[in-house]
C-alpha positions, 0 to 999 in steps of 0.5 A: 880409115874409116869404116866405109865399104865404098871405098873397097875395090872388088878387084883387089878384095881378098880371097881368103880371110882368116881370123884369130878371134881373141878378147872374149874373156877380157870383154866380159871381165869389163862388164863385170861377167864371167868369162863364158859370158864373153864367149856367148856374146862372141858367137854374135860376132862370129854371124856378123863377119860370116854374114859381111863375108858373103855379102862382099863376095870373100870365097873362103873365112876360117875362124879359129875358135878352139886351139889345142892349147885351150884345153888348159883352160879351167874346165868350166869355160872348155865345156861351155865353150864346147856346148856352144860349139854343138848349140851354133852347129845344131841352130846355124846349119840351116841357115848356112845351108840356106844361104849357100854357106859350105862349113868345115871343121878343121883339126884334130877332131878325135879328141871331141867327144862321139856326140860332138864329132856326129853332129859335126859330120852331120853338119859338114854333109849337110852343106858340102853341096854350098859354094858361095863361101866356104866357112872352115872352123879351126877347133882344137887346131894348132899349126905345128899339129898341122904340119906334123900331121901332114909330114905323116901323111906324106911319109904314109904315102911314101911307105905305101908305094903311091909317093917316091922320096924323091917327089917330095918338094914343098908342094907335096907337103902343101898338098896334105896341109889342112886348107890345102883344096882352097886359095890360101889365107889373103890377109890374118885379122887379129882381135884384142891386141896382142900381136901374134899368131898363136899357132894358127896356119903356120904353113898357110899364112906364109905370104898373108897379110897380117892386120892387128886391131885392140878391138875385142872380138864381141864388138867385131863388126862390119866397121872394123872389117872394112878397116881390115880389109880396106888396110889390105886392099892399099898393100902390095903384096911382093911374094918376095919379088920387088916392086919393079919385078911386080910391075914387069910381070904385071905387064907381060899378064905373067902376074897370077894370084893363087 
């Protein structure tokens, strides 16, 4: 398909995009670069999908920037790619702020450094009032992290008296999952290949749809997420009922998206 965001139906856009932005070292080792050379051009890319998000009307993008497998990286590109993530924070937020853009940072945040956990908090406050779009960055996230995490939570909460045993269901661990106040991942884009999803939002992305793309992730734009979306838009999305079942429920007004 080509890049045409004429063709994108409004009613059928995706809520919530979720992407693993992958190809930043390989697009740089192309040109000759270093690595980290790739990770500063990716920073463009990343105001390039936020910016064509809010302007199609997506509620929520979350962005995994930092996994908690990175930190085996050579220690070089890990503090590069840390001070580019307090440079965004300290340049962007108020431009986020201006166009009603809310941040969020999701996952284990303990393990940045006091400077970094601060100015994230700064951050976060300064456009927690912002509707428009919700922008959460997964940095040192991992979804089995995830999970464990909100498994202690509920098993916290079942020590203190306010959660009975008996009152666990999924639902109960959905709603201690990161993300868990907003719609779930509609549709996972993933640059630079590879076909898999690294430990990204294992819980949230259980009936998202997944798109897979060679382009490496500093040359993302808005072509190649209109080809992303416009492959959502022509899906359908079953939740484990069958077409017939689809078509039924639709005709009652029984059928409600998340």
């Amino acid at each position: 398909m080509t890049g045409n965001s004429s063709v994108m139906q409004a009613v059928k856009l995706p809520r919530h995009v979720a992407i693993i932005m992958d190809g930043n070292g390989r697009w740089a080792t192309q040109r000759g670069k270093r690595r980290t050379y790739g990770h500063r051009a990716g920073a463009e890319a990343v105001r390039r999908a936020i910016t064509f998000a809010r302007r199609n009307g997506i509620e929520a993008l979350t962005l995994f920037a930092f996994s908690s497998e990175n930190w085996g990286r050579p220690a070089t590109e890990v503090s590069v790619l840390m001070e580019l993530f307090m440079g965004v924070l300290k340049r962007e937020v108020n431009e986020l702020a201006a166009n009603d853009i809310r941040l969020r940072v999701v996952g284990d945040k303990a393990a940045f450094s006091a400077r970094l956990q601060k100015q994230i908090q700064q951050a976060e406050a300064k456009t927690a009032h912002c509707q428009t779009l919700t922008l959460n960055i997964a940095a040192n996230y991992g979804g089995r992290w995830d999970i464990t995490n909100a498994a202690k939570a509920m098993l916290n909460a079942v020590q203190q008296g306010t959660l009975a045993p008996d009152e666990i269901t999924e639902d109960t661990l959905g709603q201690f999952i990161q993300l868990a106040d907003g719609p779930a991942p509609d549709l996972l884009i993933r640059t630079g290949g590879d076909l898999r999803i690294s430990n990204f939002l294992l819980w949230q992305l259980a009936y998202a749809e997944l798109y897979f793309t060679e382009v490496l992730w500093p040359d993302f734009d808005d072509v190649t997420f209109v080809d992303a979306v416009n492959s959502f838009v022509i899906r359908e999305r079953r939740f484990g009922l069958t077409s017939e079942q689809l078509q039924q429920l639709a005709g009652s007004g029984d059928l409600q998206e998340d």
